[in-house]
C-alpha positions in Angstrom: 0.0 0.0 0.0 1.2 3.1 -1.3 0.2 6.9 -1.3 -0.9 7.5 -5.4 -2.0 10.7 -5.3 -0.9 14.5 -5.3 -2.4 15.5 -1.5 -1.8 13.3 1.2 -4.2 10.4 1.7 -5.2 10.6 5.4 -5.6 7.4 7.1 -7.1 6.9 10.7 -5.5 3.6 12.9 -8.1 2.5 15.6 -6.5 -0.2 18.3 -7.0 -0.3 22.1 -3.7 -1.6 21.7 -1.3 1.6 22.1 1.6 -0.7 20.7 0.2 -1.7 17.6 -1.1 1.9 16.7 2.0 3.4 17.0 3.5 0.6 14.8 0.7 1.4 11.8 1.3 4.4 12.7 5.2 4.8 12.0 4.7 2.8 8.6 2.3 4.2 7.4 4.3 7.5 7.9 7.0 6.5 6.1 5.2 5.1 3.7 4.0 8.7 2.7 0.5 8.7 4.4 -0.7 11.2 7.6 -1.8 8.9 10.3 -4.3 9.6 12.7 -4.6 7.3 16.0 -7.8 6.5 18.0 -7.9 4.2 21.1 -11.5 3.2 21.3 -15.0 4.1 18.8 -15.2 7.4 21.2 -12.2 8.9 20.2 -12.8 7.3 16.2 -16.4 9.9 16.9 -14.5 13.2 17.7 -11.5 12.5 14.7 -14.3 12.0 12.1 -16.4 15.0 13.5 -14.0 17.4 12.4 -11.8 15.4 9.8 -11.9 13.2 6.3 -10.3 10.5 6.2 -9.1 8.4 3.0 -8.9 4.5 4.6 -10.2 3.4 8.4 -7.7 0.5 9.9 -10.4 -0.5 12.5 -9.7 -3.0 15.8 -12.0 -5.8 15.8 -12.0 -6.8 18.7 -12.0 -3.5 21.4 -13.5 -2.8 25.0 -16.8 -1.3 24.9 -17.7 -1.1 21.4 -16.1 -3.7 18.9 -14.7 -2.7 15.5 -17.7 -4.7 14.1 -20.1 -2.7 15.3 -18.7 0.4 14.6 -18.5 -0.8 11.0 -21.9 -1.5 10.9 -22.7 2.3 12.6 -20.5 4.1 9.8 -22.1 1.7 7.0 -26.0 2.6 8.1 -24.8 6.4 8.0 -23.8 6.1 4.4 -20.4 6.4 4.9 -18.7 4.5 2.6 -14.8 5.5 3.7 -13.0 2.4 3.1 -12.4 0.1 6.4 -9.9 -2.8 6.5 -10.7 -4.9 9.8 -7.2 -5.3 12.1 -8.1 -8.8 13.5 -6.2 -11.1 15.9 -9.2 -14.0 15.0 -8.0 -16.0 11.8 -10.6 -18.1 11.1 -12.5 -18.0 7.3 -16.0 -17.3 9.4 -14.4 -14.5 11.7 -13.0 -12.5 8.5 -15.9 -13.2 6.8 -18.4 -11.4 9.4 -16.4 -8.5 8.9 -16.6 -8.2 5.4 -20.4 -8.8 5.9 -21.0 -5.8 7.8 -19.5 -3.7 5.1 -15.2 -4.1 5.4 -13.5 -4.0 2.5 -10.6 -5.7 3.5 -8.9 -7.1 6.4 -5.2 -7.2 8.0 -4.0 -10.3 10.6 -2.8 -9.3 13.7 -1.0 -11.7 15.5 2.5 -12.4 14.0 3.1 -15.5 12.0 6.1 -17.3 12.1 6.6 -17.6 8.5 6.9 -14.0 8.2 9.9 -14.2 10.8 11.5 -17.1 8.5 10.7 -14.7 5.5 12.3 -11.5 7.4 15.6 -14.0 8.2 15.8 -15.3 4.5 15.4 -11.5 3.3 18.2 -9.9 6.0 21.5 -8.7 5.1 23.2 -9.4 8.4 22.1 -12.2 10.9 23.2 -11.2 14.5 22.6 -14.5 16.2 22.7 -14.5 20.5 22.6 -18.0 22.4 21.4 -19.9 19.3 22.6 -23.1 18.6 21.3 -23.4 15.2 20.4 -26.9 15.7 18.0 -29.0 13.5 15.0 -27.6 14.9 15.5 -23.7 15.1 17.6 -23.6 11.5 14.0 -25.6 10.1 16.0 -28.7 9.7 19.1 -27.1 8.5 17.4 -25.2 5.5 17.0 -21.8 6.6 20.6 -20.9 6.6 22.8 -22.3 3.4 25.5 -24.8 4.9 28.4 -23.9 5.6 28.9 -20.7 4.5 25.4 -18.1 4.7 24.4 -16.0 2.1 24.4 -13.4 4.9 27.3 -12.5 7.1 26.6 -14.1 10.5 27.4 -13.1 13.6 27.7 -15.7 15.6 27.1 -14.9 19.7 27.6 -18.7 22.0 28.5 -19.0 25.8 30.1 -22.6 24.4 33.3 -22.4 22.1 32.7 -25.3 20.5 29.0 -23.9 18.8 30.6 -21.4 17.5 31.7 -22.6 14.0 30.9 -25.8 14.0 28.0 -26.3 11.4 27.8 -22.8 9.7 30.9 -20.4 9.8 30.4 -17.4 11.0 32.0 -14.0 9.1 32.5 -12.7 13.1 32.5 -15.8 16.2 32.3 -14.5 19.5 32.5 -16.6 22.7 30.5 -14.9 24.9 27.3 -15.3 27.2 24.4 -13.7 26.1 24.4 -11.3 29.3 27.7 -10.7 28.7 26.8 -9.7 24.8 24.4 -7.6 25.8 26.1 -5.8 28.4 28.5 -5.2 26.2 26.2 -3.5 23.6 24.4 -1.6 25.9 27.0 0.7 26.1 27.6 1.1 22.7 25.6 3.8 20.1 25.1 3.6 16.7 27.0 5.8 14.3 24.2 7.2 12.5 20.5 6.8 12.6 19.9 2.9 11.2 17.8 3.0 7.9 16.6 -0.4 9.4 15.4 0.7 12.5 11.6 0.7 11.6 11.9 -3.0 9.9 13.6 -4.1 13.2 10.9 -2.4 15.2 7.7 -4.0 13.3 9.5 -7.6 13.2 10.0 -6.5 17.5 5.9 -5.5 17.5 4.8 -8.6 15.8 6.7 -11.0 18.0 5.5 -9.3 21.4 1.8 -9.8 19.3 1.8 -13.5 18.2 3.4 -14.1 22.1 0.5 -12.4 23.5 -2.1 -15.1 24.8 -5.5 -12.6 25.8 -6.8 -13.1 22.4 -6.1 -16.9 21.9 -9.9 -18.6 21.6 -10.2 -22.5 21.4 -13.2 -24.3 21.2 -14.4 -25.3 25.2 -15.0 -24.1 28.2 -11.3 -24.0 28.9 -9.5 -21.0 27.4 -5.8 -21.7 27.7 -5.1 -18.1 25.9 -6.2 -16.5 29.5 -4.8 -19.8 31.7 -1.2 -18.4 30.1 -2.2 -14.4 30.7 -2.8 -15.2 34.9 0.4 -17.3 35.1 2.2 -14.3 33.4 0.3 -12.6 35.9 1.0 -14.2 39.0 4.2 -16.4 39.0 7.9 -15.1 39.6 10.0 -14.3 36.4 12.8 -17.3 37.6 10.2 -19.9 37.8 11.3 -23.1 35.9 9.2 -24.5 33.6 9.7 -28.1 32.5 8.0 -30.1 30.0 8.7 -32.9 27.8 7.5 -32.8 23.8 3.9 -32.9 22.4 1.7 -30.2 21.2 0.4 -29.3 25.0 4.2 -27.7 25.7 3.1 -24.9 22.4 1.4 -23.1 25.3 4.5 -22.6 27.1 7.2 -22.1 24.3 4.9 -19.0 22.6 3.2 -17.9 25.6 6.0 -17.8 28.6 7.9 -15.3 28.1 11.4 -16.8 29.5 13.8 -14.2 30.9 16.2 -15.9 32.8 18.9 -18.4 32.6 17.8 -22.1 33.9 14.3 -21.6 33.5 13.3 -23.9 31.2 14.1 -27.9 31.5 12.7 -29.5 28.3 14.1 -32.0 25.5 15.4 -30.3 22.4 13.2 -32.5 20.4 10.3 -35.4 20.7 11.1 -37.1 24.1 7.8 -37.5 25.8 7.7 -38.0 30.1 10.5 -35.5 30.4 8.5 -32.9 32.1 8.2 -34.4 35.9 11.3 -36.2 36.3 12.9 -32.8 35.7 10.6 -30.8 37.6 11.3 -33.3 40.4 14.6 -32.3 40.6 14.4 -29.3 39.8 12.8 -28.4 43.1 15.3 -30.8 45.0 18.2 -28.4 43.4 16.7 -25.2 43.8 14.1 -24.9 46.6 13.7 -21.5 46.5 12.0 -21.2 43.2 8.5 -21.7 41.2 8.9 -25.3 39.8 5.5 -25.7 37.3 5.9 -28.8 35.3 3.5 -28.6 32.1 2.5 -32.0 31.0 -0.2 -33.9 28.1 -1.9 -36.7 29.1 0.0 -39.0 27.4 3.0 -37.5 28.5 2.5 -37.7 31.9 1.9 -41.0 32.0 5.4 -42.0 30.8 6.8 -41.2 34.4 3.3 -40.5 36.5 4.9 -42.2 39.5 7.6 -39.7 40.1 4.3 -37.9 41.4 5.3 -40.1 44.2 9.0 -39.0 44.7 7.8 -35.4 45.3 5.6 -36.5 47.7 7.8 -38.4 49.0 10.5 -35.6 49.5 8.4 -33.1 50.2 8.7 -30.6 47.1 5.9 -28.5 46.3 5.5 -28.2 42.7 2.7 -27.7 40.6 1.7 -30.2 37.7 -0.2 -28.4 34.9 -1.9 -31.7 33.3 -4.0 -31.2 29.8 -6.1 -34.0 29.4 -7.3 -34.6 25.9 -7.6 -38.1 26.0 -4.9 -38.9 22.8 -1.4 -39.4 21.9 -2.6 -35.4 20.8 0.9 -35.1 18.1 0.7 -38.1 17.0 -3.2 -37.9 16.4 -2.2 -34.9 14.9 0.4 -36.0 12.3 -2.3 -39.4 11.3 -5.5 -36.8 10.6 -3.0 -34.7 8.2 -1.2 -37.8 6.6 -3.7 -40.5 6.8 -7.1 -38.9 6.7 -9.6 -41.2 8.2 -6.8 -44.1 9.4 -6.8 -42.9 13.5 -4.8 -45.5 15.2 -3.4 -46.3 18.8 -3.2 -43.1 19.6 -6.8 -42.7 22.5 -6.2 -43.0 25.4 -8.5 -44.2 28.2 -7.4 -42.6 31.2 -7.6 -42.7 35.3 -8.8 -39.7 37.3 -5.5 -37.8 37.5 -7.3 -35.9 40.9 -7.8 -39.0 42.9 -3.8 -40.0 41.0 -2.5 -37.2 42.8 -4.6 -37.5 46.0 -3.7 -40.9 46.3 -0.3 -40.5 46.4 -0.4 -38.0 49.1 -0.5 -34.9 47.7 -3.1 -31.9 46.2 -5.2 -33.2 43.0 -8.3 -30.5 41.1 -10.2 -30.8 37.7 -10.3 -27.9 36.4 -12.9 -27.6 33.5 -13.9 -23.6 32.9 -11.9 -20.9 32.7 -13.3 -19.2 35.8 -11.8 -21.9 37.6 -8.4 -22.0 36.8 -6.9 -19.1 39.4 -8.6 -20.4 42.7 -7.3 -23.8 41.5 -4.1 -22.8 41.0 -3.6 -20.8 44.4 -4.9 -24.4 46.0 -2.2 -26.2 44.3 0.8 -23.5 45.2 
């Protein structure tokens, strides 16, 4: 989208979201357009009262009154400025009801990984901190050419050995990531970066797709807002371990991990790791949040360590989502084999009375609602 015309084409952003209106808001600028921001349909009101506007970037999902209403409001008045919807929901029906009430267009939200892949493949310098560029972050060694990058890469490793030893890197530097960053922080760039708006809109559409309020799954459940109050209420050093299977998505995207040792999980595919760990874990380091996050499935590769925390006396807190299902591998047989489901349900025991018959605290949790009160029982 680019400005055509002789005048300035006046566009008006409206997001509750102060972050994502000032990052429209910036492009858009330096794309040539005049921005106007609004934070709700009250302030949208006063703008259009006394301005014109070319093109409406409209929220659909606000407090108070929703973006699809206020479609719906300027489309009974006859006002036919064109609206493109700015919606975190990407399902074909929830685009679709926009466009129904009289969008023209509409503009995902949340950030998608393959645009981060697309933004990697696309860069002119790669600046990488504590990666190992293993098989799974490197997409199974095809997202950077081996051995040499078509990018210069800079190459940032706490363990010598990394550094070097599957891509080479134009610049290694053996160095902690705390270290690195200390390092920079004292540093200032020469001149104003021409890059700095492309770095700040990949930065806005990360802290987006990692934020989980407007996550909706099917159910009563909504993990999207189980994730927002343990953000909320647990300690930034808390240790999260979990072995592999779809369940653990909710912490990799949605725990926003800040410091060192804080998460104990296999690289890739072991299932059962999660307890184990968290077991000791909380022998090793008493003194901080142990939450283990474990599938069904996955729990019952080493339940019975349930029994060693007991046992010993460590308090942690088992996060168990029960879907009934080997839930990856169900996944992987519906996309490969359509119609072929096999082995993978699972009938299992009441993992309350598991954990009350061991000794220790055991809760169902099946609404939302219920979640917090449940979890300040189990702490």
């Amino acid at each position: 989208m680019a400005s055509t015309t002789n005048r300035t084409d006046k566009v008006l952003v409206v997001d509750d979201d102060a972050r994502i209106r000032d990052l429209l808001r910036r492009y858009l600028t330096q794309e040539g357009f005049e921005v106007m921001v609004a934070e709700d349909g009250k302030a949208l009101n006063r703008i259009l009262l006394r301005e014109t506007v070319d093109l409406i970037v409209l929220d659909l999902m606000m407090p108070g009154e929703d973006g699809l209403s206020i479609c719906r409001r300027l489309r009974a008045a006859s006002d036919r400025t064109p609206i493109i919807m700015l919606t975190a929901k990407g399902e074909d029906v929830d685009r679709i009801v926009g466009l129904e009430v009289g969008a023209d267009d509409y503009l995902g939200k949340p950030f998608n990984p393959r645009e981060l892949l697309a933004r990697i493949r696309a860069s002119d310098l790669l600046l990488v901190l504590g990666g190992r560029l293993s098989e799974i972050p490197s997409q199974g060694y095809e997202l950077l050419s081996i051995p040499n990058p078509t990018q210069p890469l800079v190459h940032v490793h706490a363990d010598a050995d990394e550094l070097g030893s599957l891509y080479r890197p134009a610049q290694a530097i053996h160095a902690t990531p705390q270290a690195m960053a200390a390092a920079l922080a004292g540093m200032q760039p020469m001149a104003a970066p021409v890059w700095a708006a492309h770095t700040q809109a990949a930065r806005a559409e990360y802290l987006a797709w990692s934020d989980p309020a407007p996550i909706r799954i099917p159910g009563s459940l909504q993990m999207g807002e189980v994730m927002q109050h343990l953000r909320q209420v647990l300690p930034a050093d808390t240790i999260f371990c979990n072995g592999a299977g779809n369940f653990a998505t909710w912490v990799h995207r949605f725990w926003p991990f800040t410091a060192y040792g804080s998460q104990l999980a296999p690289t890739s595919g072991s299932m059962g790791y999660g307890l184990p760990a968290g077991v000791g874990a909380k022998r090793l380091w008493p003194q901080r949040e142990v939450v283990v996050f474990a599938g069904d499935g996955d729990f019952l590769m080493h339940g019975q360590e349930f029994a060693t925390a007991v046992q010993y006396g460590l308090p942690l807190v088992v996060v168990l989502l029960d879907n009934a299902m080997y839930g990856t591998i169900r996944m992987h047989q519906e996309r490969e084999y359509p119609g072929r489901i096999s082995a993978t349900a699972l009938k299992n025991p009441d993992f309350k009375a598991y954990a009350q018959a061991f000794g220790g605290h055991g809760e169902r949790v099946e609404r939302t609602e219920d979640f917090a009160p449940a979890l300040a029982r189990a702490r």
